[in-house]
C-alpha positions as CSV (number, residue, x, y, z in Angstrom):
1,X,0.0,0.0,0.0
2,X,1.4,3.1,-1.0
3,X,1.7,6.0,1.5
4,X,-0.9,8.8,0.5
5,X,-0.4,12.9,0.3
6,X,-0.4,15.2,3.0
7,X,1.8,12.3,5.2
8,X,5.4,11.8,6.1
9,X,7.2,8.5,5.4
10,X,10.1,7.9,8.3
11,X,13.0,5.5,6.6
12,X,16.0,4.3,7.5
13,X,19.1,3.3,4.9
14,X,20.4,0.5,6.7
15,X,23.5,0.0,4.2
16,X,24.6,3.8,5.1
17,X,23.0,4.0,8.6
18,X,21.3,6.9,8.2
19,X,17.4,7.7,8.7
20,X,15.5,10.0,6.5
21,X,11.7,11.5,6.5
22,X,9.8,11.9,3.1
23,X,7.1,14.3,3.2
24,X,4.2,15.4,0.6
25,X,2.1,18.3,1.4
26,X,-1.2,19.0,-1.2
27,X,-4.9,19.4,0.6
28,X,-2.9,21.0,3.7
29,X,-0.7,23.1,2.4
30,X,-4.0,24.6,-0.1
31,X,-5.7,25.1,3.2
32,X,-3.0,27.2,4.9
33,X,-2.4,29.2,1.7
34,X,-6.5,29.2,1.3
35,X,-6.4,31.3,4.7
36,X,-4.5,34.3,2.8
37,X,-3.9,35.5,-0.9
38,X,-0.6,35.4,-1.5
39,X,1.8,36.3,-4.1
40,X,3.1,33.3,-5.8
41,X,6.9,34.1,-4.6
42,X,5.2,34.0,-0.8
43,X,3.4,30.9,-1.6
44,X,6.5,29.5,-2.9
45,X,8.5,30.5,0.4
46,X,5.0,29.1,2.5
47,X,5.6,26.3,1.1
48,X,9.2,25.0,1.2
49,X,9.3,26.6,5.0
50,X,6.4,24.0,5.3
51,X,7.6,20.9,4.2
52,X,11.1,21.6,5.9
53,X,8.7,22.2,9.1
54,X,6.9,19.0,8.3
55,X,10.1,16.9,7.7
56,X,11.8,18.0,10.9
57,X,8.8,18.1,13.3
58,X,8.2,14.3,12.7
59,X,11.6,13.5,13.1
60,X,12.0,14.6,16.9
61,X,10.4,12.9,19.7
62,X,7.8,15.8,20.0
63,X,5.4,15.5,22.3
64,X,3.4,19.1,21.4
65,X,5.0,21.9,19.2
66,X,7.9,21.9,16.8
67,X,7.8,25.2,15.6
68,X,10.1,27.0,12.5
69,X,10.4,30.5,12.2
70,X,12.1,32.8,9.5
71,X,13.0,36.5,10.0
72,X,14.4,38.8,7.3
73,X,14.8,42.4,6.4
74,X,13.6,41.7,2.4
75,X,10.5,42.1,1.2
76,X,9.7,39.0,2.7
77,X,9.5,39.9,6.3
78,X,8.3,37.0,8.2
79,X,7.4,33.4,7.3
80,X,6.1,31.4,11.0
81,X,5.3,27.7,11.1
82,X,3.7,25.1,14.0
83,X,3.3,21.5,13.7
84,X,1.4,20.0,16.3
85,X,2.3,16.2,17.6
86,X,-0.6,13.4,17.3
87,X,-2.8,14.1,20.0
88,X,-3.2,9.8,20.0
89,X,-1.9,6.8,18.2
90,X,-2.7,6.9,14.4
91,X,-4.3,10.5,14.9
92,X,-2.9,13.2,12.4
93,X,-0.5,15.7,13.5
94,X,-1.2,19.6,13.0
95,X,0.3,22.4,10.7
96,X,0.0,25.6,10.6
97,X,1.8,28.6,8.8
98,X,1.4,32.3,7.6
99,X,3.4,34.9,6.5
100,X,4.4,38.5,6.5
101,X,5.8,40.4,3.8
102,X,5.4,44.3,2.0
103,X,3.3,43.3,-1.1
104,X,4.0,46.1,-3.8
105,X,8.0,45.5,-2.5
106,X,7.3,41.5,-3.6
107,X,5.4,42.1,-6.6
108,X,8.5,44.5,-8.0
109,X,10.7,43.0,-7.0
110,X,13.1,40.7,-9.5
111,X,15.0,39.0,-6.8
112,X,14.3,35.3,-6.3
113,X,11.5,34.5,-3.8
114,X,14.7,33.0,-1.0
115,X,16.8,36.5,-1.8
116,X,13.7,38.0,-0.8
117,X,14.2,37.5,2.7
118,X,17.0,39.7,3.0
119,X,19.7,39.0,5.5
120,X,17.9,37.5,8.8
121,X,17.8,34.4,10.4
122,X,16.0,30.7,10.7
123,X,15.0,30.3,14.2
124,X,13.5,26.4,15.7
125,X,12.0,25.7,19.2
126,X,10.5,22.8,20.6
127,X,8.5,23.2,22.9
128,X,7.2,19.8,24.6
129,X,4.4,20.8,27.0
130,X,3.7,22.3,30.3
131,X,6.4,21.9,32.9
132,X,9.6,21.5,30.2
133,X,11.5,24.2,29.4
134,X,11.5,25.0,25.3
135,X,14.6,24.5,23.4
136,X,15.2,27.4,20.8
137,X,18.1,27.4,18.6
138,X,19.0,29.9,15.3
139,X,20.8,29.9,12.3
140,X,21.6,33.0,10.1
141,X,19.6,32.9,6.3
142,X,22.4,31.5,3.6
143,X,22.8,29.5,1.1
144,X,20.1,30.0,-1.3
145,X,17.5,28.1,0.6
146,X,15.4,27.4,3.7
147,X,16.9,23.7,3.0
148,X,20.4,25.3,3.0
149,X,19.5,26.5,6.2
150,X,18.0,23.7,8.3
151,X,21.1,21.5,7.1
152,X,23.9,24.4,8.2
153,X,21.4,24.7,11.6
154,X,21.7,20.7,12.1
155,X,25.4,20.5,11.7
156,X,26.2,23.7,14.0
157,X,23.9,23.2,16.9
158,X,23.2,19.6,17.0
159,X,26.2,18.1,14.9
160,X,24.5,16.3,12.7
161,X,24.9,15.7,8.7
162,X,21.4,16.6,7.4
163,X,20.2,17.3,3.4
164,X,17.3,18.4,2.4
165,X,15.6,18.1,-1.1
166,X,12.6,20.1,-1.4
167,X,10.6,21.0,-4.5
168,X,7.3,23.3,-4.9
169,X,5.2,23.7,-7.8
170,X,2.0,24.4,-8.7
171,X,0.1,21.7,-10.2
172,X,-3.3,21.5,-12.0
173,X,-5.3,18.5,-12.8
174,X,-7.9,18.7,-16.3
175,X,-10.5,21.2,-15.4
176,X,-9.4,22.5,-11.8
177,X,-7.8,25.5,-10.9
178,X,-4.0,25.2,-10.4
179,X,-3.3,24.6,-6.5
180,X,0.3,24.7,-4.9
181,X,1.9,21.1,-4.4
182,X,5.2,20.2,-2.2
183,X,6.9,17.7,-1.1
184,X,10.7,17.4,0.1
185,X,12.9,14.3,1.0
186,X,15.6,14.6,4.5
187,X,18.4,12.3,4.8
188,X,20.2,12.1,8.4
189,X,23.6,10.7,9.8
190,X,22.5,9.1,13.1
191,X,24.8,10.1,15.8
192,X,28.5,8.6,16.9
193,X,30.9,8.9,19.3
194,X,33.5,11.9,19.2
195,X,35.2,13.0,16.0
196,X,37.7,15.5,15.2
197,X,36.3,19.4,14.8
198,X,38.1,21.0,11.5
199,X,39.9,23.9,11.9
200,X,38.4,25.9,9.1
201,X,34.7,24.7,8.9
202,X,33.2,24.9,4.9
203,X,30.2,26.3,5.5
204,X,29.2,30.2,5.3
205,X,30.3,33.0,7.6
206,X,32.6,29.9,9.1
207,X,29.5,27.8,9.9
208,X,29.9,24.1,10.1
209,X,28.7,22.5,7.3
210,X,27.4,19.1,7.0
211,X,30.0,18.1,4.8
212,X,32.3,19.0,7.8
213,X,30.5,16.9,10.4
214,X,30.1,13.6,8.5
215,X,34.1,14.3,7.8
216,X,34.1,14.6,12.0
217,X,32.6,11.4,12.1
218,X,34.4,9.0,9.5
219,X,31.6,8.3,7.3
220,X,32.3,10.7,4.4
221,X,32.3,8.0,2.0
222,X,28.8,6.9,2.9
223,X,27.5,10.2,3.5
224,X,29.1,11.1,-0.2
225,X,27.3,8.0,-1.4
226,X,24.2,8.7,-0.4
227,X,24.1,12.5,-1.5
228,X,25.0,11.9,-5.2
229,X,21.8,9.1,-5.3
230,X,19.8,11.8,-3.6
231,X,21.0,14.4,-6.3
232,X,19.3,12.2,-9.0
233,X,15.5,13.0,-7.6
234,X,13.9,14.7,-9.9
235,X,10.6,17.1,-9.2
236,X,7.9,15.1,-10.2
237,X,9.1,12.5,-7.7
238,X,9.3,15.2,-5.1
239,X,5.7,16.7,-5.3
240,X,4.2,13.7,-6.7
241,X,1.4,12.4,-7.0
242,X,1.8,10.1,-9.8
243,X,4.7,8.1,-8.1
244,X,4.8,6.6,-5.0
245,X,7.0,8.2,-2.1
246,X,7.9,4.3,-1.3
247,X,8.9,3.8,-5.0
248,X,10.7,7.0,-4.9
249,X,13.1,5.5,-2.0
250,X,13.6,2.3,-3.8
251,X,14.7,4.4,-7.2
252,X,17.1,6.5,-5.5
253,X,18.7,4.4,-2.5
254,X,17.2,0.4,-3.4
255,X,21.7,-0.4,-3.0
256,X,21.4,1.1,0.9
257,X,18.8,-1.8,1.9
258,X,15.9,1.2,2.6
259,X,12.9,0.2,5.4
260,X,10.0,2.3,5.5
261,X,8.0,2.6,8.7
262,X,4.4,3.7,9.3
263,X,3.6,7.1,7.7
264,X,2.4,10.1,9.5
265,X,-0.7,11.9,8.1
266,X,-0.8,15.6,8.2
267,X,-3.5,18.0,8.1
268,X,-4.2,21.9,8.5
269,X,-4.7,22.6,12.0
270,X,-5.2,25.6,14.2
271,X,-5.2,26.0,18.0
272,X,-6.4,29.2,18.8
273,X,-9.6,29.9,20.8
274,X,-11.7,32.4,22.5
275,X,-10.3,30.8,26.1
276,X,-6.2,31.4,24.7
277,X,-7.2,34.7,22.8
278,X,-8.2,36.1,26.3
279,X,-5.4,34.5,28.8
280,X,-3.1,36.1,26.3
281,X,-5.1,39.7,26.2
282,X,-4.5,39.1,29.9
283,X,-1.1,40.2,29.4
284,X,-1.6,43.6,28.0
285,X,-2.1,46.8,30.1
286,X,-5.2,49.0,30.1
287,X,-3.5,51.3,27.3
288,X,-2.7,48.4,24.8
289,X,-6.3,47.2,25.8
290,X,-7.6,50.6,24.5
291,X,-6.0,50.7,20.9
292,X,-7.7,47.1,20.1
293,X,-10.9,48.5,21.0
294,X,-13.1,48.9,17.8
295,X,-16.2,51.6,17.5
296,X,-18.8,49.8,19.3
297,X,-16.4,49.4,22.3
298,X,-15.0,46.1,22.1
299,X,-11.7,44.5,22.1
300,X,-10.9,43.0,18.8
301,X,-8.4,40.4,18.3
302,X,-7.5,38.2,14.5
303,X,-5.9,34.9,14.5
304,X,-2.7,35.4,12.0
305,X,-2.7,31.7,11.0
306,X,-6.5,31.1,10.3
307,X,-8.4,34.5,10.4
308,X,-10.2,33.7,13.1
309,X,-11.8,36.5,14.7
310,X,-12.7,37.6,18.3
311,X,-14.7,40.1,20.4
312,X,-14.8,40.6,23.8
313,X,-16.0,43.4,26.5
314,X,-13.3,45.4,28.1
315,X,-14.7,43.9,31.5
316,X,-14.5,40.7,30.4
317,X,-10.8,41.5,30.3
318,X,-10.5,42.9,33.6
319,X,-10.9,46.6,32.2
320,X,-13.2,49.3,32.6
321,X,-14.1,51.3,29.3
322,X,-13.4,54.8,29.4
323,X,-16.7,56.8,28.8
């Protein structure tokens, strides 16, 4: 049985001893673009931030929120993502994502939708639930992708040799309306012991690189291996649907003895409500509380990632309106 869209295939390359994620995002990455109009450079940036959000998040032993977060100084201001764990066994786990950018600086511009970001930085936190302190971690915006950047972020802060292949496109089937497709593949050194730091690290702005750490861990020639079959994936095998994401693995890596493991479905999900709208209103002091009063005296609050909307009466909040 083939794994379906909006999932994410965990596999290991037993040959190489490596693990890897595939991940296909269709129906719920329509439905967080759906909550917006975008211009097709933002969708495009949505959309690779999504499936590198996706690919990551199921990878870690998450037990609530995996979030990715991009921050430039382009045109492209802002791009936020959450992925929410299963709430059960077999239930599907929870994106969301939106974005903030200048529109009439995106629509003139001519730089590429990544260069649009501007210098900045990819920030990560995982954040496992009441009680546990969140982990945060960051990683400056090079190399010519939000891929570029999880794999430079994996071999500084965690030391581990990660690469990404991502692809977006927009696909349209006989008599629909074209809709934004993406899908991405992650292969992963698992850990070992020690290793020699290089002097001189290969990455950007002297970052490591994951180049550097696989040469840390003697396993270049299988970590070389394994990125030149992963540098034969073409796009249609990367957003699909008309091959198999199993079928994908066995084309590229069927020499590293690949297993596949149960696949993760994915959907759009939001979790804001009325009750966490308010604790966080809470917050605020009577003078914030007055500027997101509207006209008919009530305190007005939008959900960035789904639209949703909220009223509520200053007292409500603890406040007395001014008369």
């Amino acid at each position: 049985m083939s794994t379906p869209d909006d999932a994410i295939l965990p596999f290991q390359l037993r040959r190489a001893n490596m693990r890897g994620r595939v991940a296909r995002l269709d129906a719920t990455l329509q439905e967080i673009l759906d909550q917006h109009r975008y211009p097709d450079a933002v969708s495009a940036m949505v959309a690779e931030a999504a499936v590198l959000t996706a690919l990551i998040g199921q990878a870690i032993e998450l037990r609530w929120k995996f979030s990715l977060q991009v921050r430039g100084d382009g045109p492209i201001r802002m791009i936020a993502n959450d992925y929410y764990a299963p709430e059960e066994p077999g239930a599907p786990a929870r994106m969301r994502a939106y974005a903030g950018f200048d529109h009439g600086d995106v629509l003139s511009s001519r730089l590429s939708p990544f260069e649009m970001l501007g210098k900045g930085v990819l920030g990560v936190s995982i954040d496992q639930g009441k009680g546990m302190l969140p982990y945060q971690g960051i990683t400056p915006l090079s190399g010519g992708s939000l891929a570029a950047c999880g794999e430079t972020y994996f071999a500084q802060s965690e030391q581990l040799a990660t690469r990404f292949a991502i692809q977006g496109a927009q696909a349209q089937e006989p008599g629909q309306d074209p809709h934004w497709r993406v899908g991405g593949i992650m292969v992963q050194q698992l850990p070992s012991e020690g290793g020699i730091v290089p002097d001189a690290p290969s990455g950007e702005d002297g970052l490591m690189s994951a180049d550097d750490v696989a040469e840390m861990g003697d396993r270049a020639e299988d970590w070389n291996r394994v990125n030149m079959l992963l540098g034969t994936v073409e796009v249609h095998e990367l957003v699909g649907p008309h091959v198999a994401p199993e079928n994908v693995l066995y084309r590229l890596f069927h020499e590293e003895a690949p297993a596949v493991f149960d696949a993760q479905p994915v959907q759009f999900g939001c979790t804001c409500s009325a009750e966490r709208v308010e604790a966080a209103l809470h917050q605020y002091s009577a003078k914030d509380i007055a500027t997101m009063t509207n006209d008919a005296g009530k305190v007005t609050a939008d959900c960035q990632f789904c639209g949703a909307h909220y009223e509520f009466e200053p007292a409500e909040l603890g406040y007395q309106a001014e008369g």
